[in-house]
C-alpha positions in Angstrom: -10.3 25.5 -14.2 -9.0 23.7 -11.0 -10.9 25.5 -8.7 -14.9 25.9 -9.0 -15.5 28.9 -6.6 -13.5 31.0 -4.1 -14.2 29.3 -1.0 -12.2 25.8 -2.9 -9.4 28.5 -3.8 -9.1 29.0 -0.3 -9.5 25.9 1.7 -6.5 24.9 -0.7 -4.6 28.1 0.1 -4.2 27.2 3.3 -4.5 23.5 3.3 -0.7 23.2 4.0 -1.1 25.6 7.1 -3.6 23.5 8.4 -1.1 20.4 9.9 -0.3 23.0 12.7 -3.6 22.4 14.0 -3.3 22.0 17.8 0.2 22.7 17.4 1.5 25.5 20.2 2.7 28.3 17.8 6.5 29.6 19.1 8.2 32.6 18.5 8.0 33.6 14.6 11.8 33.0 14.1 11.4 29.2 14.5 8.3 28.7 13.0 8.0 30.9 10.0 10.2 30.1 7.1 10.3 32.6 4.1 12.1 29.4 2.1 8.4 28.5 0.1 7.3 31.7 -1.2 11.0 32.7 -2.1 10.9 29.2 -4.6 7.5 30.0 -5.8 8.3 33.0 -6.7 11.6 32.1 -8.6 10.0 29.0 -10.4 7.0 31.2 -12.0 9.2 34.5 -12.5 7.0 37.1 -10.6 9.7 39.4 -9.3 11.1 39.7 -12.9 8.6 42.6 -13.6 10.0 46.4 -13.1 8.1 47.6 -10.1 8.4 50.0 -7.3 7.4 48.2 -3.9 6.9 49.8 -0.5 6.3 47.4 2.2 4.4 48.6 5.5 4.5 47.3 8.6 3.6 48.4 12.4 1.1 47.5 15.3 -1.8 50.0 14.5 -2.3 51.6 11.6 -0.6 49.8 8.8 -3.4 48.7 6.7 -4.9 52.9 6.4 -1.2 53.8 5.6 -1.1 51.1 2.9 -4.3 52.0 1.7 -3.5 56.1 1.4 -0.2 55.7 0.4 -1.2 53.2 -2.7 -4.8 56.0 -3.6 -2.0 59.1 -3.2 -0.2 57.3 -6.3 -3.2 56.6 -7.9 -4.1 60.1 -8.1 -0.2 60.7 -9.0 -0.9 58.8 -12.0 0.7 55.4 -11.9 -1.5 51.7 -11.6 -1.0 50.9 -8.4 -1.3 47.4 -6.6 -1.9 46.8 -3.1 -1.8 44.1 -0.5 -3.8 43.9 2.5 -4.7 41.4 5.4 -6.8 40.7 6.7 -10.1 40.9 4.6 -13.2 42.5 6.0 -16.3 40.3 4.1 -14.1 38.9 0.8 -10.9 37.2 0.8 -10.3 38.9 -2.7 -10.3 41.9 -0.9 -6.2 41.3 0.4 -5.6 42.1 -3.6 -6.7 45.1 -5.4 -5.4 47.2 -8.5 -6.8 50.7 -8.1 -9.0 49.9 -5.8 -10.6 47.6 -7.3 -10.5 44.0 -5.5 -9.0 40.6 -7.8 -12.2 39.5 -9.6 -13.5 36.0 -8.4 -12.3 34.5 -11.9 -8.9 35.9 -11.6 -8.0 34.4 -8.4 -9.3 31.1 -9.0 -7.4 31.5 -12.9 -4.4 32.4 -11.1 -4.4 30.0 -8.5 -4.5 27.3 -10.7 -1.4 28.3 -12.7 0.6 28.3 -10.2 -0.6 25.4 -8.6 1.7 22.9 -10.2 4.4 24.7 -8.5 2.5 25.1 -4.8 2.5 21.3 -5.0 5.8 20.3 -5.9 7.1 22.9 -3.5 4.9 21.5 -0.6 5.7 17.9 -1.6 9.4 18.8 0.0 8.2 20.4 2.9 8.7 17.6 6.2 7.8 17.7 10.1 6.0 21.3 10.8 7.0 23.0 7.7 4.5 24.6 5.7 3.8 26.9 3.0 2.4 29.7 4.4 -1.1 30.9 2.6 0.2 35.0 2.6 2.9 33.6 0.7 0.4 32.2 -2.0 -2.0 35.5 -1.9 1.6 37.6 -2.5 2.1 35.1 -5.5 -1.5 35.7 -6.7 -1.5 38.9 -6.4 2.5 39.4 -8.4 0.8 37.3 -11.2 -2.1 39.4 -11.6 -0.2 42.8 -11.1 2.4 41.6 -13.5 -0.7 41.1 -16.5 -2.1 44.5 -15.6 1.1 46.2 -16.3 1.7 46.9 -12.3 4.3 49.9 -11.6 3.9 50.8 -7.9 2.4 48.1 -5.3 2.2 49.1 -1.7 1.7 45.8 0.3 1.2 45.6 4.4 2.7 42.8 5.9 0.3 40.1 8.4 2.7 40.4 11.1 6.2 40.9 12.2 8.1 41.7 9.0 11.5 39.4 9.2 9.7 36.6 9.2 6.8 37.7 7.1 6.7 36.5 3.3 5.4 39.9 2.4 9.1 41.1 2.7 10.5 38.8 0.5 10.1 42.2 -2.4 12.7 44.4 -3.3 11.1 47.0 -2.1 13.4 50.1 -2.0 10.9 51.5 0.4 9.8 50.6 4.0 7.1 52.7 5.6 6.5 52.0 9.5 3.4 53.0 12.1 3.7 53.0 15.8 5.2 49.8 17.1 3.2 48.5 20.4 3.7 45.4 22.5 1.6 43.0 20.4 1.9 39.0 19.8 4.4 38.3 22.4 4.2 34.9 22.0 5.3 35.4 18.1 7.0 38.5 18.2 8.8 38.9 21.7 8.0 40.6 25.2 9.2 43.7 24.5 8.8 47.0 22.0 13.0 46.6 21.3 11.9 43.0 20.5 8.9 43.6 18.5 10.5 46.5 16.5 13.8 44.2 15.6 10.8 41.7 13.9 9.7 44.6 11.9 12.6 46.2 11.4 13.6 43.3 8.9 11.3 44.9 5.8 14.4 47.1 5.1 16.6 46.2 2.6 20.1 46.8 1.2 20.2 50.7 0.3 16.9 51.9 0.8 14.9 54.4 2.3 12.8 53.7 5.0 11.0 56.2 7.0 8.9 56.2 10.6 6.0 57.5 12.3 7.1 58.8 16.3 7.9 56.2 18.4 9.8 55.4 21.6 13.8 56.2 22.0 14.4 52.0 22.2 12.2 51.1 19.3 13.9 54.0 17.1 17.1 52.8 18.1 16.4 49.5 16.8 15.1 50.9 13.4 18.3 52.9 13.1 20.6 50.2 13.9 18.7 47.9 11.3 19.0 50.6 8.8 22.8 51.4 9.6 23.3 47.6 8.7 21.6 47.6 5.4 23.2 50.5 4.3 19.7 52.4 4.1 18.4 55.7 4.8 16.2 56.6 7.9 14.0 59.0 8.8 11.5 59.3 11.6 9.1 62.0 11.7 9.0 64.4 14.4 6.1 65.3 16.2 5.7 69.1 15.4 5.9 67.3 11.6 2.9 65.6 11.7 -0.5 67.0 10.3 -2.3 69.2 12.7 -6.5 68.2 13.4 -8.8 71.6 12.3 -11.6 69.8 13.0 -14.6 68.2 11.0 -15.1 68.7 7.8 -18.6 70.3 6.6 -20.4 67.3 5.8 -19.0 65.3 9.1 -17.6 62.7 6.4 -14.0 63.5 7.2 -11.6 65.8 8.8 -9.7 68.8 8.0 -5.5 69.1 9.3 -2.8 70.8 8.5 -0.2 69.0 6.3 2.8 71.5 6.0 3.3 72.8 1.9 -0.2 71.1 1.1 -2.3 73.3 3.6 -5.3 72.5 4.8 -6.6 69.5 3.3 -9.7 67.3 4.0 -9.2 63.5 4.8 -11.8 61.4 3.8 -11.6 59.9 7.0 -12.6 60.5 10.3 -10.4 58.8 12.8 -8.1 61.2 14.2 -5.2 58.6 14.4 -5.5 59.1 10.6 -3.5 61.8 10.5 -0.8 60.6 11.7 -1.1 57.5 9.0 -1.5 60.3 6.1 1.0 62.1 7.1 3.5 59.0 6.9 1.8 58.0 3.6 2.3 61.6 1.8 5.9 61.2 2.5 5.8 57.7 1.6 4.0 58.0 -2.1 6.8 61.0 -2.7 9.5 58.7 -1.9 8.3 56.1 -4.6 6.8 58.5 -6.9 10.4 59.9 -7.1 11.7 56.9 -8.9 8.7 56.7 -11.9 8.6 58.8 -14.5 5.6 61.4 -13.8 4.4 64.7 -12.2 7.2 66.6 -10.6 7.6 67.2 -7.4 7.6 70.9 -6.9 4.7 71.6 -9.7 1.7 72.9 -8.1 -0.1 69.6 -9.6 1.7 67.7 -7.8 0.2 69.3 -4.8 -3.3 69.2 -6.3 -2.8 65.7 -6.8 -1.9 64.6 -3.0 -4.6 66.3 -1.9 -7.0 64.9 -4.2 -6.4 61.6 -3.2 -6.2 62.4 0.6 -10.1 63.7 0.0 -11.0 60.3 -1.9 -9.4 57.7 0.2 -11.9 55.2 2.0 -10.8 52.2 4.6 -13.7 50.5 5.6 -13.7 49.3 9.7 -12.0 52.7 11.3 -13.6 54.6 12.8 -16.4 53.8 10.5 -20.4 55.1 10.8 -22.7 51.8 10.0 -26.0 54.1 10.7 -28.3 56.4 12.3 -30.8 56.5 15.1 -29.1 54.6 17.0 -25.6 56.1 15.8 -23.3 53.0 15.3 -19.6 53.4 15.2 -17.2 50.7 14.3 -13.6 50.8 14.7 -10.8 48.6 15.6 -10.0 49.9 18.8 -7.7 47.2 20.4 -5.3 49.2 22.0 -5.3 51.6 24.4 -4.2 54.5 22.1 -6.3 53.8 19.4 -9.5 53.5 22.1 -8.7 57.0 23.4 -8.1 58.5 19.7 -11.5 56.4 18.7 -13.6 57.9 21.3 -11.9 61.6 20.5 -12.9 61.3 17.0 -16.0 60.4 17.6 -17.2 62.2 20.2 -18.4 65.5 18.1 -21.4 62.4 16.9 -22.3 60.9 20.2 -25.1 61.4 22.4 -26.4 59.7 25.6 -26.8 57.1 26.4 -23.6 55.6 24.8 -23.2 51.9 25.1 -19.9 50.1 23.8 -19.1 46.9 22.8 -15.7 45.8 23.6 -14.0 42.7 21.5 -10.4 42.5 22.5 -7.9 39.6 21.5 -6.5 38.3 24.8 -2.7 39.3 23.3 -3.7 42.9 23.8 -3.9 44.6 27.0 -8.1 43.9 26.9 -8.0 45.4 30.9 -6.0 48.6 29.6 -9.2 49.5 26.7 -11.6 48.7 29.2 -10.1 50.8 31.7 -10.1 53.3 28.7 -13.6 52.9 27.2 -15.5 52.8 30.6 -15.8 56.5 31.4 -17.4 57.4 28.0 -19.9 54.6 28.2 -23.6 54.1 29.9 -22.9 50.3 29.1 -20.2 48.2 28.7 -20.4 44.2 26.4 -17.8 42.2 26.0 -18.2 39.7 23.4 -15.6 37.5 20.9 -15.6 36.3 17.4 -16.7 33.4 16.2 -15.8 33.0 12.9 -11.8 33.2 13.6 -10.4 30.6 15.4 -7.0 32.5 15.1 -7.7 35.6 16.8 -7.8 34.0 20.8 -10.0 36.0 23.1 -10.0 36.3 27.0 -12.0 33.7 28.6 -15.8 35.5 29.2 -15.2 35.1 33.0 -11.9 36.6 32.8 -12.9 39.1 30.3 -15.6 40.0 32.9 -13.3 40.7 35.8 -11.4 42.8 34.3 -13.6 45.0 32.9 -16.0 45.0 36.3 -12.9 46.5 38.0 -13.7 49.5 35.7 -17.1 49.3 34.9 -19.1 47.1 37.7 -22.0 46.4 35.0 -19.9 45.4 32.1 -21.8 42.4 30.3 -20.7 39.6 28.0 -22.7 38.4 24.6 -21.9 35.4 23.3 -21.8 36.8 19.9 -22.0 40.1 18.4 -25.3 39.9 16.7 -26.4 39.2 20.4 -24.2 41.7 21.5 -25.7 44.8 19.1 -29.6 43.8 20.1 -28.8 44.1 24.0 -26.7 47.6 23.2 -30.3 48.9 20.7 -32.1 47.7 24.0 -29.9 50.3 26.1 -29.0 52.9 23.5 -32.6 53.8 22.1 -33.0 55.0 19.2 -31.8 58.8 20.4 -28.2 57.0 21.7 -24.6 55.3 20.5 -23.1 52.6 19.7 -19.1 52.0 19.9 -18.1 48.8 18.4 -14.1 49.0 19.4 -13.5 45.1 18.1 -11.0 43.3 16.8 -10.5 42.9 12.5 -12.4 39.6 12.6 -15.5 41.0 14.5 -15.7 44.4 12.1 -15.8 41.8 9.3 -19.1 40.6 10.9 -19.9 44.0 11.4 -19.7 44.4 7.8 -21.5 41.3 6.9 -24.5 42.2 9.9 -24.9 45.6 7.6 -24.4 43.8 3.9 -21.5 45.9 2.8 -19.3 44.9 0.5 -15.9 46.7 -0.1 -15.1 44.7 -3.8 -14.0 49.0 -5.1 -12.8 51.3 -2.3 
């Protein structure tokens, strides 16, 4: 076998990527290209297989939608794959059948199959072209859903979605979450902008279907769809599940999902809803096109809301422990902070101390101004295990968030930033952790979970 563990697999993943070290990174449309994975994927065959694909994409929210929408058809009966990024502990985690995450031997099996083909492909490539590692998980993860007989794979794009190798599948169905001013560098300076990026998942004479969102971001989305010949449809806000409140073990919440009732959600963010309400309609859509339960039998019911009540997402709006109460989430924006301290705020007590880790793409002065008024302590800190993910400068960081909170601190990392908030919180208090992806997955690695079956 080529490859003698998974972190080899990886550092040759993304050992093309790495020659745009130090590079300035431009706006996605000149420097992503699509042209690697598309001949991978022709040379070894892996869109050959009869699947049904649904390809997510949004600001906030995207991976919980792709992860109910792929456990609703689960429970609806068909082997479903799934695509995720990024990982919380496990790079195998971006892959999973059922659940279950690629096993260590798979991945490395895989990756050496195809590797023939990686290198003759990157052999071409000249100047600041490069064969994007999502490109290489997606072939991984075709390869491995093809051997397990595969039927329905829900897969969540990294960013964008024109320009994302992610939506190089036929998928006949495109799912999007609300669409927020994010990566302006990559993406644009505006939500029109942003949304035309995304809007690309859609393909020739499919159905795509939309969360709420602003009148110029929906315009774009029906435009996009009115060129593909496709069929749109946004859900309206008096649509979308209704919050009941907790459910009785505090695990979850109840809502209101039109002809399903009240269900529980396995989940307790109340930005969840919205996501499971966008996924129900979502797993129909596909579901619709396999052989299986109908859609008007009362099992099919039954079935949706058995999988709503066994869904898990590890990192939102997540409880690590008790005494002091620690919350993790990945809070980054300023609706998600508000909805994050909503649904958390039936499990706080005093003093409440919060540690903010926002990327400096996001509006990091917008959450602060948000978080301060539910806190009794404020720390900024930043990751240091992704080099990717750019944070504000700690002085800058700091000004921002004294404007709102004059004793905001900063921790240089966030094992140093969790001991000072214990100091402060007691054991009778809380701790928010509203942080970006990489610092929950050092979160999850502080507390020695591991998410290999969700």
């Amino acid at each position: 076998m080529r490859f003698s563990d998974e972190g080899e697999a990886i550092t040759y993943i993304f050992r093309s990527m790495r020659k745009l070290r130090g590079v300035r990174r431009g706006p996605d449309e000149n420097m992503r290209d699509t042209g690697p994975t598309r001949r991978l994927l022709r040379a070894a065959r892996l869109l050959e297989f009869p699947r049904e694909y649904a390809v997510v994409t949004g600001s906030k929210g995207k991976g919980s939608t792709t992860a109910i929408t792929a456990k609703l058809l689960q429970h609806l009966g068909h082997r479903t794959g799934m695509m995720t990024s990024p990982h919380l502990v496990s790079w195998r985690e971006r892959i999973r059948i059922n659940g279950q995450a690629i096993p260590d031997a798979d991945l490395r099996r895989i990756l050496g199959e195809l590797s023939p083909e990686i290198d003759a492909i990157e052999d071409t490539l000249t100047g600041q072209q490069y064969f994007s590692p999502q490109g290489i998980f997606l072939a991984v993860a075709l390869r491995w859903f093809d051997e397990q007989d595969v039927r329905a794979a829900v897969l969540e794009v990294g960013r964008g979605g024109r320009f994302d190798d992610i939506a190089v599948v036929p998928n006949k169905l495109s799912l999007f979450t609300p669409i927020l001013l994010e990566h302006p560098q990559q993406l644009g300076p505006t939500p029109a902008r942003i949304a035309w990026h995304k809007a690309g998942i859609i393909k020739p004479y499919s159905y795509a279907y939309s969360v709420p969102q602003p009148p110029d971001v929906l315009d774009v989305l029906q435009a996009e769809a009115d060129a593909q010949g496709a069929e749109f449809n946004w859900i309206a806000p008096k649509d979308l599940g209704e919050y009941l409140g907790p459910t009785a073990d505090g695990r979850g919440i109840r809502m209101e999902l039109g002809r399903y009732g009240e269900v529980a959600l396995s989940m307790l963010g109340h930005y969840e809803i919205m996501n499971a309400t966008l996924a129900v309609i979502g797993a129909g859509n596909l579901h619709g096109r396999l052989a299986g339960i109908p859609h008007g039998a009362p099992e099919y019911v039954e079935r949706i809301r058995a999988g709503l009540a066994d869904v898990f997402w590890p990192g939102r709006c997540q409880r690590l422990q008790d005494k002091p109460t620690v919350f993790v989430d990945g809070a980054i924006t300023v609706p998600s902070a508000r909805s994050f301290l909503e649904s958390v705020a039936p499990y706080t007590s005093r003093p409440t101390i919060i540690i903010a880790g926002v990327p400096r793409d996001r509006d990091y002065a917008g959450v602060y101004a948000t978080l301060a008024p539910a806190c009794d302590g404020l720390i900024l800190t930043h990751s240091t295990i992704n080099d990717k993910v750019v944070f504000p400068l700690p002085e800058v960081a700091l000004a921002a968030a004294r404007q709102v909170y004059p004793g905001a601190e900063y921790a240089d990392t966030l094992p140093a930033a969790f001991e000072r908030a214990r100091a402060l919180a007691g054991t009778d208090g809380t701790i928010l952790m509203a942080v970006a992806q990489p610092l929950v997955g050092e979160a999850m690695l502080m507390w020695k979970l591991s998410f290999e079956s969700i």
